[in-house]
C-alpha positions as CSV (number, residue, x, y, z in Angstrom):
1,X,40.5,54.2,-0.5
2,X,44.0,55.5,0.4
3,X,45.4,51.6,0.6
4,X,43.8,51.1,-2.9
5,X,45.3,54.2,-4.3
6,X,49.0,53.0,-3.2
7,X,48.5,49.8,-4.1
8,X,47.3,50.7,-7.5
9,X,49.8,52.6,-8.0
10,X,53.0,50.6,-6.8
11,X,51.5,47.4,-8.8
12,X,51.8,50.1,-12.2
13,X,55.3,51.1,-11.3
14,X,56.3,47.6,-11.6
15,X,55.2,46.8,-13.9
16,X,57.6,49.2,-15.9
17,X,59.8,47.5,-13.8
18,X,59.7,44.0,-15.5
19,X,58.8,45.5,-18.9
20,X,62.4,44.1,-20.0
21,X,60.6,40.3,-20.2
22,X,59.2,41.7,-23.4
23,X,58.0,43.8,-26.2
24,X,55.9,46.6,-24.0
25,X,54.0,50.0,-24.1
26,X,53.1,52.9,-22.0
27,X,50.1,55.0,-23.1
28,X,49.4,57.9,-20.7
29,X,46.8,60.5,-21.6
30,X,45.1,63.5,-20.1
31,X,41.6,65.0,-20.3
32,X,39.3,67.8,-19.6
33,X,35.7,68.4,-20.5
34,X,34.1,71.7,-19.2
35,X,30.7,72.5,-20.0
36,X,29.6,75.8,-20.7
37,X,27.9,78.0,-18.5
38,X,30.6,77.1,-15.8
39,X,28.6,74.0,-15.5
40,X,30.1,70.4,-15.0
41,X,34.0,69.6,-15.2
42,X,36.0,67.0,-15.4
43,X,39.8,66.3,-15.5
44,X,41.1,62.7,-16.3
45,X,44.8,61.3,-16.5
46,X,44.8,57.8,-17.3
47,X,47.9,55.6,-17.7
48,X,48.1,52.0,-19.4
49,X,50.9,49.5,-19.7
50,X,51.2,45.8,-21.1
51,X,54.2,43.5,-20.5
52,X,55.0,40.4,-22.5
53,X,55.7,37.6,-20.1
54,X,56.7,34.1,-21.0
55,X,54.9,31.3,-23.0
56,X,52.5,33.6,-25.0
57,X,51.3,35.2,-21.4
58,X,50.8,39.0,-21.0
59,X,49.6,41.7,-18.4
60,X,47.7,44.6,-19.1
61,X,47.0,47.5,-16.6
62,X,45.2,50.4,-16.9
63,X,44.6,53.4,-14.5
64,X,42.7,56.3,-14.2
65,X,41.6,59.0,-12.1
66,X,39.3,62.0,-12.7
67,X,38.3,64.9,-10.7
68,X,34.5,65.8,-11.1
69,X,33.0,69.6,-9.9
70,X,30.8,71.7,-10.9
71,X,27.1,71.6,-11.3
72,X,24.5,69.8,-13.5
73,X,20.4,69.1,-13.7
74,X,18.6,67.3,-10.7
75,X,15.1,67.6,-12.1
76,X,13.7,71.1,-11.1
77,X,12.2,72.7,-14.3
78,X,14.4,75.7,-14.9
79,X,10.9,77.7,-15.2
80,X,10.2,76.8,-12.0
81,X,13.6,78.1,-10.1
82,X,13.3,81.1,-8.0
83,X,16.9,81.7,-8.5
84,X,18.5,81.9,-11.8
85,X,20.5,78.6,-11.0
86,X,18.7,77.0,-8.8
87,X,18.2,73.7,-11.0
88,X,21.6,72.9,-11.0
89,X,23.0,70.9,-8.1
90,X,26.3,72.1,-7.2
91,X,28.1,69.4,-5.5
92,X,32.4,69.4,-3.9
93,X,34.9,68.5,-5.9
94,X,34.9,64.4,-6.1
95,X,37.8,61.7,-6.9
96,X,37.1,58.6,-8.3
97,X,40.0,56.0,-8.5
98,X,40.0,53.3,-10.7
99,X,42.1,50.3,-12.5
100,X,41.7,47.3,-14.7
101,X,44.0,44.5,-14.8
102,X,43.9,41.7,-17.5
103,X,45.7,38.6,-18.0
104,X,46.3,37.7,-21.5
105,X,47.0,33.6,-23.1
106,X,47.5,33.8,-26.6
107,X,48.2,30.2,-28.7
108,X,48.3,29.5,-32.0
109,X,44.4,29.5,-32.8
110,X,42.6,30.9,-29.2
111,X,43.4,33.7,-27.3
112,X,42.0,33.9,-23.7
113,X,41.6,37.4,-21.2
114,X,40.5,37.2,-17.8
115,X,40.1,40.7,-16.5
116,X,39.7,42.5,-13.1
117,X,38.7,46.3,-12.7
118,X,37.5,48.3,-9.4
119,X,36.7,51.7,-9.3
120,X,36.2,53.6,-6.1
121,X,34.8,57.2,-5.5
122,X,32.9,58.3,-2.2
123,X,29.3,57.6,-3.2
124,X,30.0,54.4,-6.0
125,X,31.9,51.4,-5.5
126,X,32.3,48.9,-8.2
127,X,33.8,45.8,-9.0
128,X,34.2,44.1,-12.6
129,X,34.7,40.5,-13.3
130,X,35.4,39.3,-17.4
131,X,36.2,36.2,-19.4
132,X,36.9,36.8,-22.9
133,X,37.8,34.2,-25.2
134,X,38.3,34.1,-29.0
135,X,39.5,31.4,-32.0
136,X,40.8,32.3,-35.3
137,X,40.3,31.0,-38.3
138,X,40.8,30.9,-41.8
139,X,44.3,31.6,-41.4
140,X,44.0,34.5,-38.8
141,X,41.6,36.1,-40.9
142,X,38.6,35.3,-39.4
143,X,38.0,35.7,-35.3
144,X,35.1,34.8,-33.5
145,X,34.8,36.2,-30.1
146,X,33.0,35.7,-26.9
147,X,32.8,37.3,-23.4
148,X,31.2,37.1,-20.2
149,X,31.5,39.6,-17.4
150,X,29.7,41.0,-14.1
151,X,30.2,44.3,-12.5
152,X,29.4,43.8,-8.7
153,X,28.3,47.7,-8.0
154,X,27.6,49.1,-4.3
155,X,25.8,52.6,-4.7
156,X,25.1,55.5,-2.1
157,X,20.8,55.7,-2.2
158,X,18.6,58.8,-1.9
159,X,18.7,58.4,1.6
160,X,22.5,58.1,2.0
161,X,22.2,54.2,2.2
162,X,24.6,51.5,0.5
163,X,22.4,49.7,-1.5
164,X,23.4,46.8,-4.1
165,X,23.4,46.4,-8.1
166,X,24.6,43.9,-10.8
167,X,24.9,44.0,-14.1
168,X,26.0,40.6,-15.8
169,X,26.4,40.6,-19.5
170,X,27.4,38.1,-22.4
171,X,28.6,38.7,-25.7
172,X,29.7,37.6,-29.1
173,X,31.1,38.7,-32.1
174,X,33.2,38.2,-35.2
175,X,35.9,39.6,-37.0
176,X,36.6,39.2,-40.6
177,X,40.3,40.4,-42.5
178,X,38.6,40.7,-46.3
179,X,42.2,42.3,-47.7
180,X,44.9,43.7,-46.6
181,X,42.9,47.3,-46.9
182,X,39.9,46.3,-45.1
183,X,38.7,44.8,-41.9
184,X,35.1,44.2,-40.6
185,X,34.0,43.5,-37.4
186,X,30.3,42.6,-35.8
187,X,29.1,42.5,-32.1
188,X,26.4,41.7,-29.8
189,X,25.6,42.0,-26.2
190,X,23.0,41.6,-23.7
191,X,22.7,42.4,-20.1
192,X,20.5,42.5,-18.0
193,X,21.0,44.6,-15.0
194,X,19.5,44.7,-11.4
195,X,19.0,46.0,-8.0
196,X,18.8,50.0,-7.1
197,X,19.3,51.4,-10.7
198,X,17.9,55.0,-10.2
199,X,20.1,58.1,-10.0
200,X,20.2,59.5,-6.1
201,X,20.7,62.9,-7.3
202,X,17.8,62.9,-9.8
203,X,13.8,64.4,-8.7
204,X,11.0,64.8,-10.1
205,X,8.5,67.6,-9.4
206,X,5.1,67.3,-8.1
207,X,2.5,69.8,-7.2
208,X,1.5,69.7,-3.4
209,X,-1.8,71.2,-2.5
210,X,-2.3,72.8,1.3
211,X,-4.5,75.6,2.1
212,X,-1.3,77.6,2.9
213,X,0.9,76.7,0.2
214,X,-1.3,76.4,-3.4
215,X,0.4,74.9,-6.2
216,X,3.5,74.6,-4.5
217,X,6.3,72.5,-6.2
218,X,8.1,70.2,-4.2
219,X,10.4,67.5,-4.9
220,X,10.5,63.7,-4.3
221,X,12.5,61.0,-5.2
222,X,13.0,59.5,-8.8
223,X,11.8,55.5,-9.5
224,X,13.3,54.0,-11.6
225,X,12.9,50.2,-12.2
226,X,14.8,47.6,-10.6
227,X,15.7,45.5,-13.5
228,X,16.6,46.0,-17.2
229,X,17.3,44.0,-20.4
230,X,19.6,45.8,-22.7
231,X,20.7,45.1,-25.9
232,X,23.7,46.4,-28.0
233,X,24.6,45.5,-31.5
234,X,27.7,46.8,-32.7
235,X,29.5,47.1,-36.5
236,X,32.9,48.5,-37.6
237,X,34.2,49.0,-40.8
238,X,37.8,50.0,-41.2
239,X,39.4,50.8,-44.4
240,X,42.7,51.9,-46.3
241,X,42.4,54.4,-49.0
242,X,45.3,53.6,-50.7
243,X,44.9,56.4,-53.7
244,X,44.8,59.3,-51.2
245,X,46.5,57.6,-48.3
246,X,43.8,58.0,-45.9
247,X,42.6,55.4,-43.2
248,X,39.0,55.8,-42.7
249,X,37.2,53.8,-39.5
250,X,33.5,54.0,-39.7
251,X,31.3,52.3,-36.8
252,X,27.3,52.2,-35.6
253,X,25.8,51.1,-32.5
254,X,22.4,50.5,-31.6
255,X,21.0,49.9,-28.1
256,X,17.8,49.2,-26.8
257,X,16.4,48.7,-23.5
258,X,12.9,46.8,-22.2
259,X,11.6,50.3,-21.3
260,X,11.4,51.8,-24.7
261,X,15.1,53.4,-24.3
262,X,17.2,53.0,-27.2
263,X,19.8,55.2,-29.5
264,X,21.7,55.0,-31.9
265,X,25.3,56.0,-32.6
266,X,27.3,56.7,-35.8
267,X,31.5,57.3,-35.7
268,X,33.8,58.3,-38.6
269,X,37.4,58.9,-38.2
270,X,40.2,59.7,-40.9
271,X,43.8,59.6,-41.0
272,X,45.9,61.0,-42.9
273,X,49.7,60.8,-42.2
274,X,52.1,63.9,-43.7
275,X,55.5,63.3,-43.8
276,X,57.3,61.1,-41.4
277,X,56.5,62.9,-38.2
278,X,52.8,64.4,-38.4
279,X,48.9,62.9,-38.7
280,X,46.0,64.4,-38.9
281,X,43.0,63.0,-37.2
282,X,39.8,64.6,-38.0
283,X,36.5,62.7,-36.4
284,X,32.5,63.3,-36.2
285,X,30.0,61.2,-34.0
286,X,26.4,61.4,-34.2
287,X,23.9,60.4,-31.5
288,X,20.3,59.8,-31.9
289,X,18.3,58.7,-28.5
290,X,14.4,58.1,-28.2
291,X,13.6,58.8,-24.7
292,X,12.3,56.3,-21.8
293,X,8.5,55.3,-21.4
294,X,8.7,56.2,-17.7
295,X,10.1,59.8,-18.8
296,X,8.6,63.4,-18.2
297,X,9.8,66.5,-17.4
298,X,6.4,68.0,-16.3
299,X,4.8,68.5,-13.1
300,X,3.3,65.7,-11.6
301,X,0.4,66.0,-9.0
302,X,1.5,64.7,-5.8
303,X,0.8,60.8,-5.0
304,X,0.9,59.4,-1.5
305,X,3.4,56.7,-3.3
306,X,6.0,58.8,-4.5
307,X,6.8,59.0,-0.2
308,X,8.0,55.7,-0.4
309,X,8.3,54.6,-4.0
310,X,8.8,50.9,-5.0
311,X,10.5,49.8,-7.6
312,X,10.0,46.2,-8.1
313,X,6.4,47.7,-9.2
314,X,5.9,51.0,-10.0
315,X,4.5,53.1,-10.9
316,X,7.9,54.5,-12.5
317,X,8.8,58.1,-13.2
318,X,12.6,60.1,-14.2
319,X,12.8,63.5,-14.8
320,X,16.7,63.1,-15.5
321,X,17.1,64.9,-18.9
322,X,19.6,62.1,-20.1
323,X,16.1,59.3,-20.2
324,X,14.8,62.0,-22.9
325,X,14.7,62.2,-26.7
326,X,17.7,63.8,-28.1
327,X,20.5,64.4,-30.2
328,X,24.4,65.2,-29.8
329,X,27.1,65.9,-32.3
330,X,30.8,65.7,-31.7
331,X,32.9,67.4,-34.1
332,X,36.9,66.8,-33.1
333,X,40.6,66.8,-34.5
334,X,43.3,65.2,-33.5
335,X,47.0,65.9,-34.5
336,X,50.0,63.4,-33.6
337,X,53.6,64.1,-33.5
338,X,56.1,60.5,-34.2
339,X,59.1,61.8,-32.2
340,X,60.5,58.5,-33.0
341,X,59.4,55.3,-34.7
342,X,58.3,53.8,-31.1
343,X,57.4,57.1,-29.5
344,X,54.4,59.8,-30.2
345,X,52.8,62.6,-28.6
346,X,49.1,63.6,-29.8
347,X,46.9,66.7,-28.6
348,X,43.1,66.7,-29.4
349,X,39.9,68.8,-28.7
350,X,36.2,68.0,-29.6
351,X,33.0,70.0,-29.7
352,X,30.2,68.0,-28.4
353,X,26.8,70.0,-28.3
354,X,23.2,68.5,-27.8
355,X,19.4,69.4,-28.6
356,X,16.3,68.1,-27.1
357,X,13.6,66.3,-29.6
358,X,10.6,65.7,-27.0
359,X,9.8,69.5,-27.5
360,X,8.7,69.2,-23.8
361,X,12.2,69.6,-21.8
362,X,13.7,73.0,-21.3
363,X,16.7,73.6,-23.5
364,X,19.1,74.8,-20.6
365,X,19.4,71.3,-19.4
366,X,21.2,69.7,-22.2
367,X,24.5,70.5,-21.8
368,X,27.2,71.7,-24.8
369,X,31.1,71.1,-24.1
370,X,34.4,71.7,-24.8
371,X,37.1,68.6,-24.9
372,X,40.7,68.8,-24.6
373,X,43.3,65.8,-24.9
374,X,46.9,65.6,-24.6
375,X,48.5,61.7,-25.2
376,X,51.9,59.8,-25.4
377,X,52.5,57.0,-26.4
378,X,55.8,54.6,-26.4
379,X,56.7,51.2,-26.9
380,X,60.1,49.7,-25.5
């Protein structure tokens, strides 16, 4: 991990070295979102560069690294803890390292991307492959798009075993330039994932009857199944408000799985520049999610299968409070300073609370948070 981090790091250094081929930029940006309750916590710096080669050629690389701690749900029923806390796992502070690199062609009608990411934490390890490719027509004002990818994951099981999963995916979409106020864009994707696709930290609770212990709760292992379809449909709508000099981006998203999962999510953003030097950013996403068939966040009694549970075929069963039904709401503003024409600095925070539908799961486990952003951004 250490060789990775140095490498990933040199390779990013120059290329700021060679950024004098070509009209580049540096984006760097830091995060933190902490979760009430001193629950989960996460801090992320992430830095991304392009440089313009030679012959329409042009490298992209992005880095990141965030710090996880805290605690968050494994599956105990909060009205089952003997402790205040005790359904929350409480795990060390972990790293994960990551980067994408992607090579860009662009010609006069097709542009091509081939694209290589790895990200690398103690219990996850995962590799991305992509091919994107899209043509333009109508003078540039109408792109169709295409991509394949596979991420090539090696996961830490329940047992503390390295076990495998894969997730290729295909997609296509088109974008359509209708003036020079509005743009429209449409997307689709399926993939179809397989291999060990449960959460290791995730239980559900079963009763266990002895003579000695009655009703007991214990805990057991989560099956989840080893494939998935999913499908993802996608539409933006971005336009220019020319009488009140606002941009206004509007997107959905709709996903579905082959297990019943599926959600849907709604984006608006504004902006709304004042002066030469300030914009205000003001933004609201709405999520909807219908919960998983193989979902429950009651007490099971015990099965002699759940000891060694297969899943190939089932049965199935999750009590991981992120398979339920559910809502979340993210209220956020972000302001940006132009120091120069080529040069900004922006600062954000969100509000991102949840609710539970299924009327089932215990409240305390969705979790409400608190995100803060600091950016720059400069192109030389």
């Amino acid at each position: 991990m250490k060789v990775f981090s140095i490498t990933l790091w040199l390779l990013f250094f120059r290329l700021l070295e060679i950024s004098s081929w070509g009209q580049s930029y540096l984006r760097g940006k830091y995060r933190e979102w902490i979760e009430d309750d001193d629950r989960v916590e996460v801090k992320s710096w992430y830095a991304e560069t392009e440089v313009e080669l030679q012959q329409g050629w042009s490298l992209d690389f992005l880095g990141t690294i965030d710090a996880w701690s805290g605690a968050t749900p494994y599956g105990l029923p909060p009205t089952e803890a003997s402790t205040e806390n005790e359904w929350l796992l409480r795990v060390p502070e972990e790293i994960r390292k990551a980067g994408l690199f992607t090579l860009n062609k662009g010609t006069l009608n097709h542009d091509f991307s081939f694209e290589y990411g790895i990200s690398d934490e103690p219990d996850y390890l995962s590799r991305s492959y992509a091919i994107k490719y899209s043509h333009k027509l109508a003078a540039e004002t109408l792109i169709l798009n295409s991509g394949l990818s596979l991420q090539d994951d090696s996961v830490k099981n329940f047992v503390g075993n390295f076990v495998e999963k894969k997730t290729p995916s295909i997609s296509v979409g088109l974008a359509h330039i209708l003036d020079k106020f509005t743009t429209i864009s449409f997307n689709f994707t399926y993939s179809w994932p397989s291999g060990y696709l449960s959460d290791p930290y995730k239980v559900i609770p079963a009763n266990q009857r002895f003579i000695f212990l009655p009703e007991e709760v214990f805990l057991f292992e989560e099956n989840r199944p080893d494939e998935r379809e999913i499908l993802v449909l996608y539409f933006e709508l971005s336009r220019y408000l020319d009488e009140f000099k606002i941009g206004t981006h509007l997107s959905y998203r709709f996903f579905q799985d082959d297990h019943a999962l599926n959600g849907h999510t709604f984006h608006l953003e504004t902006n709304r520049k004042f002066g030469d030097k300030w914009m205000i950013s003001p933004r609201y996403r709405f999520y909807h999610q219908n919960q998983a068939s193989f979902y429950s966040p009651r007490i099971r009694k015990y099965e002699t299968y759940m000891n060694s549970p297969d899943s190939s075929n089932g049965p199935y069963y999750s009590a991981d409070h992120r398979l339920s039904s559910f809502d979340s709401h993210t209220l956020g503003l972000k302001i940006s300073y132009f120091l120069k024409d080529d040069l900004y600095v922006d600062a954000g925070y969100d509000r991102y609370f949840t609710d539970g539908k299924d009327g089932l799961t215990d409240k305390r486990v969705y979790p409400n948070a608190n995100v803060f952003t600091v950016g720059l951004q400069w192109e030389y």
